[in-house]
C-alpha positions in Angstrom: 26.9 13.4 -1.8 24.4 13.1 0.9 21.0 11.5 -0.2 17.5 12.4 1.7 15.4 9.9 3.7 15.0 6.1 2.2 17.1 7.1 -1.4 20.0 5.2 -0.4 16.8 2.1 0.1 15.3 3.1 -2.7 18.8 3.4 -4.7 19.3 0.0 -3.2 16.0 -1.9 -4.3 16.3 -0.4 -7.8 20.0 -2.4 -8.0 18.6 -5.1 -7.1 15.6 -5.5 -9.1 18.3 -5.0 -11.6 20.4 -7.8 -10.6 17.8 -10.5 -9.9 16.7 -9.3 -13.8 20.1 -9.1 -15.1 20.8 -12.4 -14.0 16.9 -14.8 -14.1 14.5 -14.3 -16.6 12.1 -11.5 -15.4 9.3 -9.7 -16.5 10.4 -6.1 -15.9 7.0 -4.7 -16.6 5.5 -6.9 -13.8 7.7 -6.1 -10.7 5.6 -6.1 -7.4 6.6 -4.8 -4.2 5.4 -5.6 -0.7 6.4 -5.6 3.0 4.9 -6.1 6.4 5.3 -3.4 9.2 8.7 -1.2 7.7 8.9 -2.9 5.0 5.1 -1.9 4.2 5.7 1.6 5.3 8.6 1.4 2.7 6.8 0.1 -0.3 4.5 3.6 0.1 8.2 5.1 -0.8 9.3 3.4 -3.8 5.3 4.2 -5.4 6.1 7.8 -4.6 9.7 8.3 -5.4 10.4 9.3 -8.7 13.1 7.7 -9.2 11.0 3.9 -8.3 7.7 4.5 -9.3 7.8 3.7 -13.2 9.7 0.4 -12.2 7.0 -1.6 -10.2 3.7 -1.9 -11.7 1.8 -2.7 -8.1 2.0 -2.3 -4.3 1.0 -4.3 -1.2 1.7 -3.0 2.3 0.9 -5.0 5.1 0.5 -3.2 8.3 2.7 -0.4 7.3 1.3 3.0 7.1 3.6 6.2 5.6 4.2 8.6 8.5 2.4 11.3 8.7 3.2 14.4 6.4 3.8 11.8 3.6 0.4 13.0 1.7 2.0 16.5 1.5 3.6 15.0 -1.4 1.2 13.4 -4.2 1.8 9.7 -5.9 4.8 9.4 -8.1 3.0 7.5 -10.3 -0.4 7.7 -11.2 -0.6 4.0 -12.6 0.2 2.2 -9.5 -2.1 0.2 -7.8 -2.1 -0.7 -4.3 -3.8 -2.9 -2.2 -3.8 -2.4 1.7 -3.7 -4.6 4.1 -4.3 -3.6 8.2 -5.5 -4.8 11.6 -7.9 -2.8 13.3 -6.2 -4.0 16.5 -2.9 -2.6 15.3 -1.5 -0.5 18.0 1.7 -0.2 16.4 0.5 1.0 13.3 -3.5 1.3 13.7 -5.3 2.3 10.4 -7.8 4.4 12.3 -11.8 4.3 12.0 -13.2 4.0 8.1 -13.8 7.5 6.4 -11.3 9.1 9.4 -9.1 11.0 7.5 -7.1 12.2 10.7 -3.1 11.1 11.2 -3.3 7.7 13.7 -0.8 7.7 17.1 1.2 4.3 18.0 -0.6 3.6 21.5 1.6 0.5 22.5 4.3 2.8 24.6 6.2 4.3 21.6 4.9 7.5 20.0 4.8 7.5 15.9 2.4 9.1 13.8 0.8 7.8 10.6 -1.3 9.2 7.5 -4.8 6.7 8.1 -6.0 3.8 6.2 -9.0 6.0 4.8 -6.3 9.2 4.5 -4.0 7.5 2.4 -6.4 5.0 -0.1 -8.2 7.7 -0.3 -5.5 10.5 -1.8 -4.2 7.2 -4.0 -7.6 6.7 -5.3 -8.3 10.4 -6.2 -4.5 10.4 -7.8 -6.0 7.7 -10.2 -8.9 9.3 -11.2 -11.6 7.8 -8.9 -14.5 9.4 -7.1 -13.9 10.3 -3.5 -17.0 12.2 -3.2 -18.4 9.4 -1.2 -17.4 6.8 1.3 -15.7 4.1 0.4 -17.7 0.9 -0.8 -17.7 -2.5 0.4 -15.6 -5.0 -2.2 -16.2 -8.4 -1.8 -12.9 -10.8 -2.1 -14.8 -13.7 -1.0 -12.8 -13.6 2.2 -14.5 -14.1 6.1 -13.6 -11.2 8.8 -12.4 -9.3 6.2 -13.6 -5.7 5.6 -12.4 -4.5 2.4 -13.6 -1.2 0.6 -12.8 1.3 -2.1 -13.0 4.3 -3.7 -12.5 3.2 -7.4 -15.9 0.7 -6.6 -16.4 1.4 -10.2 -13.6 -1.2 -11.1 -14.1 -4.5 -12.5 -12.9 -7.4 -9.7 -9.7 -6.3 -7.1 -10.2 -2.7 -7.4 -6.6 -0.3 -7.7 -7.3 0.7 -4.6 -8.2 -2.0 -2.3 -8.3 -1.0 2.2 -8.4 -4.5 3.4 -8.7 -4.8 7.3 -9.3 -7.3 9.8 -9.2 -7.8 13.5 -6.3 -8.3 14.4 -3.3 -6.8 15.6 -0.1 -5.4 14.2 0.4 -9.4 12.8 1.2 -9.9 8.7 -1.8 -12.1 9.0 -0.4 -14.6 6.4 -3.3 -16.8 6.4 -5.8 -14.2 4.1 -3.2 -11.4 3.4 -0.7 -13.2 1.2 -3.6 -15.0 -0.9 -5.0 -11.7 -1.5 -1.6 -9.8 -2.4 -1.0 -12.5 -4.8 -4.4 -12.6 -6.1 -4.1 -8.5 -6.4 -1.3 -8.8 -8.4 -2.2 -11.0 -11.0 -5.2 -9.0 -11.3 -3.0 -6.0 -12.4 -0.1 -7.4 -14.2 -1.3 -6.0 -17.6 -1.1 -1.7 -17.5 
């Protein structure tokens, strides 16, 4: 039968979460996905689909952006936070000015379009009950050239929703991101 865009992926990283717990000892309640560039964009799919959401309990995409249209659709689930990670030198995937709500254009010769880094925290945030009545507010994570805000401000510590950018371009930027996405995670291991 013919599947629609990312369920054959999505089919596939449900097997092998399945697998991995079917074979190691694993904590099914604290599965974590993350990616840099696709592999970001794709972690936005598996929070959405319905058929993935209930099975990871946070998400970190790094430089990845959905495509644009992708907020037509709300969250699949409601309980999942995310923590985002972007260069504001990207022009791959550039997460567009703070508080700019407008789809962002590759600029580096190809010709994509993304939801924003403000369009995308900010539907997740509303889907999880915060305030987005105002700008997002600063979060301190205690990290240097690292501009990270929210709209769930209101939340003890890493916030569910968590825009982190720096400048740089599109690059994982290892150095501070993976740190963080760990950090992020064990901050919301327990629903």
């Amino acid at each position: 039968h013919c599947q629609g865009p990312g369920e054959g992926d999505v089919d596939f990283a449900l097997d092998l979460v399945d697998e991995i717990a079917g074979k190691l000892c694993v904590d099914t309640g604290r599965v974590y996905a993350t990616g840099s560039s696709n592999g970001g964009m794709f972690t936005w799919e598996l929070a959405q689909n319905s058929k993935s959401a209930s099975r990871f309990r946070a998400i970190a995409p790094n430089i990845g952006l959905p495509h644009r249209g992708y907020l037509e659709t709300a969250p699949g689930n409601a309980e999942i936070p995310v923590l985002l990670t972007t260069g504001t030198l990207d022009k791959t995937v550039p997460p567009g000015a703070w508080e700019d709500r407008h789809f962002t254009t590759t600029t580096d010769g190809d010709h994509f379009y993304y939801e924003s880094a403000t369009a995308i925290t900010r539907a997740w945030a509303a889907a999880l009950g915060c305030s987005t009545d105002t700008a997002a507010a600063p979060v301190d994570t205690g990290l240097e050239n690292v501009d990270c805000r929210s709209y769930c401000s209101s939340d003890p510590g890493l916030t569910r929703v968590l825009d982190c950018r720096a400048e740089m371009g599109h690059d994982s930027g290892y150095a501070w991101t993976w740190g963080l996405t760990l950090d992020f995670f064990d901050h919301h291991a327990e629903r």
